[in-house]
N, C-alpha and C positions, 0 to 999 in steps of 0.2 A: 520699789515703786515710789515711794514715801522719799527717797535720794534724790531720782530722778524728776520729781513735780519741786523737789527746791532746787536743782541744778537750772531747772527751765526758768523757775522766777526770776532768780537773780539775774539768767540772761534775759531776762526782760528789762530788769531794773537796770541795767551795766549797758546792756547792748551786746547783738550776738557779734561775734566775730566775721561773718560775712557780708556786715555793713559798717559795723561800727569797729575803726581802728582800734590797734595795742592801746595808744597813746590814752584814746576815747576810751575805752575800756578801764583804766586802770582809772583816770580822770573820775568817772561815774562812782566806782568802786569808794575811791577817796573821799568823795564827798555824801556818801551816803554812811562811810565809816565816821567820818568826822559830824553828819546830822544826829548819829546813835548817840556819839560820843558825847557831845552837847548838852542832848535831849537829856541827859544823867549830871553832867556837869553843873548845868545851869543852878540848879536846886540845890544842888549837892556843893557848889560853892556861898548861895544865899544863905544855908545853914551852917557855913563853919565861918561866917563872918565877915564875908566877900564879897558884898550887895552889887559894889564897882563891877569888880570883875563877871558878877553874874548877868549885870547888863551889857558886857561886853560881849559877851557867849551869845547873850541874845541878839545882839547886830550880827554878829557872826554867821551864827546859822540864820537869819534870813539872808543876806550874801550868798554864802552855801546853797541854799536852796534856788535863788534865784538862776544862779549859774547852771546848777544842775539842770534845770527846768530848761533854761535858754541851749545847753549842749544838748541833752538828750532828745527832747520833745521836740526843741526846733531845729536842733541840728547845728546850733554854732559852736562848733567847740573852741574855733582859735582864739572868737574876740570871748566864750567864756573862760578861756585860760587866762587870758589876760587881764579880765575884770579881780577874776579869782586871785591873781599873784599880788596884782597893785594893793589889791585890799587887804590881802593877807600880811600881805610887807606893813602897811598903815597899822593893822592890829596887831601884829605880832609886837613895834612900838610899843602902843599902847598895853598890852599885856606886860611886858618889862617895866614900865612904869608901874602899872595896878598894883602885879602882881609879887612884889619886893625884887624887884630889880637881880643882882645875881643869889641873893639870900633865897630865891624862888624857881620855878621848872623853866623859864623863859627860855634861860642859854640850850636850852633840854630841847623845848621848842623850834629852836631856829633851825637847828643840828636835823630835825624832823620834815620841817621846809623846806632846808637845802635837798635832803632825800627825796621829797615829794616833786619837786620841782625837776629835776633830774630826771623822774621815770615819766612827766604827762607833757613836758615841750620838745619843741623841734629840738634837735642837736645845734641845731644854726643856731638858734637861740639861747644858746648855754651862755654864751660871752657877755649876756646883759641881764639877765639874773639871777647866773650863780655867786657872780661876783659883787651885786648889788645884796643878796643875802649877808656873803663875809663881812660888808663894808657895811651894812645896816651892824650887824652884832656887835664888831669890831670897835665901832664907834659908840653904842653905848655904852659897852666895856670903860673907853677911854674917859668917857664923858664923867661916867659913877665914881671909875677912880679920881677924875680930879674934883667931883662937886658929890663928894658921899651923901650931902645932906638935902641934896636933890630928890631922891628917891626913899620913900622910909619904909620899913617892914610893916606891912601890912596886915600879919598875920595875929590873930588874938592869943594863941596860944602857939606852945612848944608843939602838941599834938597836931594841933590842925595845918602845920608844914608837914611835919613828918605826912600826914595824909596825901595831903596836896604834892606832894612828891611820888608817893607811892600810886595815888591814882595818874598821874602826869605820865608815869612809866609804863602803866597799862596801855594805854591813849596811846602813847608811843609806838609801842613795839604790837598794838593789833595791826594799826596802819600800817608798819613796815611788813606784816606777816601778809597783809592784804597784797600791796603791791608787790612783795617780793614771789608769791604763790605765785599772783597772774602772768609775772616775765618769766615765770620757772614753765608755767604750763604753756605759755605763747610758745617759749625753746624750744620744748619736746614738740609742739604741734609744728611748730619751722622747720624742727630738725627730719620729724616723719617728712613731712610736703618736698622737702629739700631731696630723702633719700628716693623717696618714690619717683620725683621727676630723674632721679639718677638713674634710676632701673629704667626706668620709660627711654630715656636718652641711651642706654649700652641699648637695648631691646632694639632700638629705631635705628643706631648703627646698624645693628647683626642685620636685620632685615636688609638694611641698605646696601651691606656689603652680600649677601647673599641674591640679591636679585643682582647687584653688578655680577658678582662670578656667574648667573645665571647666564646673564644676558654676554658677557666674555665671552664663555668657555661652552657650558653645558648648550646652549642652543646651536653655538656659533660652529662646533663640531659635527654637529648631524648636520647640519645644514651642506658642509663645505661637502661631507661625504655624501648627499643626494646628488648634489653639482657633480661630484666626480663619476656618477654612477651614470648621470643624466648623457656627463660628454663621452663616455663607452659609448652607447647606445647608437649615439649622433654622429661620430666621430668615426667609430671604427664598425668592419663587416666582421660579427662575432657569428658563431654557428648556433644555430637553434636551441642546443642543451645551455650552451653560455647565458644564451640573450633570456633565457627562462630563467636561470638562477639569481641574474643581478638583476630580474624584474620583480623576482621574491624579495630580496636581500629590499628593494630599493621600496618595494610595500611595505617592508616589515620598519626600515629605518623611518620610513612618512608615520607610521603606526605612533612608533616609538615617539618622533619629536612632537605628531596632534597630541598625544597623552600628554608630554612633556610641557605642552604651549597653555591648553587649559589646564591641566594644575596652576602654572606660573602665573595666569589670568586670574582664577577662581584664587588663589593665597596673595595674590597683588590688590585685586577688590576689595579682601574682607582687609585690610590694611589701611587701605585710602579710604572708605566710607564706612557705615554701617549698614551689616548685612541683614537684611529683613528676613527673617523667617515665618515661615506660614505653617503652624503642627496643627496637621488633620489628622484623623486615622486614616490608616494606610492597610490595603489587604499586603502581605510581604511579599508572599510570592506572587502575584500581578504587577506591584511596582519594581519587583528585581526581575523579571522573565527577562523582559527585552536585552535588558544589561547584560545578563548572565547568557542570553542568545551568542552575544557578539563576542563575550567574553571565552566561549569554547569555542568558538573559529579561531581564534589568538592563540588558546592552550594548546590546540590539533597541530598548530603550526609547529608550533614545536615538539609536538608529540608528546605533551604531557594530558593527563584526564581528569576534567571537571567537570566534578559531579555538585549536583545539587538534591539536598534532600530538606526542602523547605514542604510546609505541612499548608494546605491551600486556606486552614481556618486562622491561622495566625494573624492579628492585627495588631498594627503597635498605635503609636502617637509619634511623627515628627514630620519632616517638612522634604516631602515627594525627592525635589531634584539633589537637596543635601544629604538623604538616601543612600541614594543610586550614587554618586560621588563617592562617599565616604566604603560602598561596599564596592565599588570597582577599582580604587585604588587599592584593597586589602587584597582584594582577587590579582590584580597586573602584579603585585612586587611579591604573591606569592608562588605566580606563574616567572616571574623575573629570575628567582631565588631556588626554582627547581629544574632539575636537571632530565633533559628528555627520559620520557619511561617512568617518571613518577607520576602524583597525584595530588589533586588540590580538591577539598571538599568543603562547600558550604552547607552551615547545617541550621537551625536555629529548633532552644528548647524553651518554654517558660518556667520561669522560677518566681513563685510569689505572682508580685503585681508586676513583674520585670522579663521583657524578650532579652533573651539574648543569644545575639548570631555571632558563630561562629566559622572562621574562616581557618580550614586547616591545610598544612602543603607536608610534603615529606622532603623537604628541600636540604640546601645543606645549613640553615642552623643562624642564629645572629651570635657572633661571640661574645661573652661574657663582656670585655671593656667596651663594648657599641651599646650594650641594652639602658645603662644608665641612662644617656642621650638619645635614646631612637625618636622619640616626640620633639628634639629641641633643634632650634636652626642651626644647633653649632655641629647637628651628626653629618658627618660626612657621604656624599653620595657616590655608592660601590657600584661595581658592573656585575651584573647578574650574570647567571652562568650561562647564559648564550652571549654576553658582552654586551647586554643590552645597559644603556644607560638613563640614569632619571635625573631630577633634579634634584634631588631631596627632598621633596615638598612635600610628596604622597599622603606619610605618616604623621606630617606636621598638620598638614589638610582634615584630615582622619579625625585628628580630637579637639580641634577649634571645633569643626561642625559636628562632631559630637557633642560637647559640650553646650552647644547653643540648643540641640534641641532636647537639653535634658539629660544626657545619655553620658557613657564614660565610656574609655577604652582600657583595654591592657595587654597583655602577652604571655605568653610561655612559649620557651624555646631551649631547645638542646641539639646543638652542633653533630651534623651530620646525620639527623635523628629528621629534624622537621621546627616547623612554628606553626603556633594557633595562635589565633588573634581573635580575642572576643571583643564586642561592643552590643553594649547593654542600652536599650530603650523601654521605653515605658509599654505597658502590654496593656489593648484595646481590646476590655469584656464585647463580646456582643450581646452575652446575656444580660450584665448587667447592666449597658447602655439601655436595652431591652425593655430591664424591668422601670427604671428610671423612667422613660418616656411614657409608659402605663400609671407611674405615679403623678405624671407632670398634667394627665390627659383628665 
């Protein structure tokens, strides 16, 4: 807790990342390292003999400050980078003078600016004062060597260098641990945002390319076969057994592509917008009756038997028509997937605070290398054993709107044996609702 309430200050102090840039960031950061740094320096050079220098500290950090104040508060970072450089350049000068010339931390200094300056301007801007750094250092370099007696040692004593070096190197390398931390965590936070939009971008392919092979293949085929069914009909004089069986065939394939059309719509919506959910409580067996009505006219056709043994007190929590959805696709691919003479049983039990219904077939089986992928757009879409075909979507369909209202899905399956297919939702006391409303009264 105690981590987290100074993680929050500082980005108070810095600025958060989703207003204020890297550049702005790391700029705040520097100059509240450099007011600490200061705030200790100042004194701490009046006492070892360095009065100059300790009034330079003290222009400094108001400089510092001011800049800070003008980037953070008001928002100008670029003309405070630029107050911030010119002035820095001017004192850092002056610091080589003060502070004994190369006998002192100055060259230590610059080497520190050049670093600073690097991580808080534009790149375009490197051409005018990274080189205006070398050429400020360079030249005092040249200057001391030729006029030594220019610049004289400042220092009163042998110790109070040695200090003045050993604090100059603190100073140093906190500022470089400051900025160098911030581009290290900006990376990792670029490199996440970078990989996530990569997943998002394969994710938005797959889609893409799967509703293209929808809209190719998978639609484009039942369609051409109603056409072909339509011009029998119209076309040629068939005898009454004929014209009854391709009037089935031509019901069952309309069956098969409406299933097909809303999936494609219902998993193409929740794609393009956001899908609203509404979780009420739900009686189960009232909002799956009608479904499950129309759903054994479909299994009779093929002569398979579904049964329903839902219990009429059960109530869950989730959102009526994403329901019915998610339990008539489990029902059609378990009627899809069994072979006339079997059985598809829906059943639901409570466990805990959780329904969970179950949908079972004695079909022929998912094999082993499909079950990894049953939920992902990359499973491929099989013909069930009456050659019926889907999109793929069913099971993809199945745990997005599961998952939306709370709920999870899963499987067991063994080949030649059967699938169950549970999905778990939240379970509606009415007792407890009950008593609640008695406490609320």
């Amino acid at each position: 807790m105690k981590n987290h309430a100074a993680f929050e200050f500082w980005n108070r102090l810095v600025g958060h990342r989703s207003n204020v840039s890297l550049e702005g960031r790391i700029f705040h950061s520097v100059c509240i390292v450099i007011l600490v740094v200061l705030g200790v320096n100042i004194p701490f050079n009046y006492l070892i003999g360095l009065p100059q220098l300790a009034i330079l500290m003290a222009i400094i950090s108001f400089v510092v400050a001011f800049v800070y104040y003008n980037s953070r508060i008001k928002d100008r970072l670029n003309s405070s980078i630029t107050i911030f450089l010119i002035t820095n350049n001017l004192l850092l000068i002056a610091n080589y003078y003060y502070n004994s010339g190369i006998n002192g931390p100055g060259y230590v200094i610059f080497i520190l600016s050049f670093f600073t300056t690097v991580a808080i301007i534009p790149q375009k801007q490197y051409k005018i004062w990274l080189p205006l750094n070398v050429g400020i250092i360079l030249s005092l370099l040249f200057i001391e060597n030729a006029h030594p007696d220019l610049i004289e040692n400042t220092y009163n004593s042998r110790t109070s260098r040695f200090i003045d070096f050993g604090y100059s190197y603190i100073a140093t390398v906190s500022l470089i641990l400051v900025v160098t931390v911030h581009i290290r965590t900006a990376y990792k936070k670029e490199r996440r945002v970078v990989e996530q939009k990569a997943k998002a971008l394969e994710l938005t392919n797959t889609t893409k390319n799967k509703l293209l092979s929808i809209l190719a293949h998978d639609l484009k085929e039942p369609l051409s076969s109603l056409q072909g069914f339509l011009e029998l009909l119209t076309e040629y004089n068939l005898d009454e057994a004929e014209r009854v069986n391709i009037e089935k065939e031509l019901l069952r394939r309309t069956q098969d592509t409406s299933y097909m059309l809303t999936n494609v719509l219902s998993w193409t919506k929740s794609q393009m917008e956001s899908v609203q959910v509404k979780l009420i409580p739900l009686n189960l067996l009232q909002t799956l009756d009608n479904t499950l009505r129309i759903l054994k006219s479909i299994a009779k056709e093929k002569s398979i038997e579904l049964n329903d043994d839902l219990a009429s007190h059960i109530w869950v929590i989730g959102d009526r028509d994403m329901l019915q959805l998610v339990i008539r696709n489990l029902v059609i691919n378990a009627i899809k997937f069994t072979y006339p003479g079997g059985k598809v049983t829906v059943s639901a039990e409570v466990v805990e605070n959780n329904c969970i219904i179950k949908v079972a077939d004695t079909g022929q089986g998912i094999p082993l290398a499909q079950q990894a992928s049953l939920f992902s757009l990359s499973a491929q879409s099989t013909f069930g054993t009456g050659k019926e075909k889907g999109a793929g979507l069913g099971l993809v369909l199945c745990q997005e709107f599961a998952a939306l209202q709370g709920g999870k899905i899963w499987f067991t399956s063994e080949q030649n044996v059967g699938s169950t297919f549970f999905v778990s939702f939240e379970f509606y006391s009415l007792a407890k609702h009950g008593e609640l409303s008695k406490l609320s009264s």
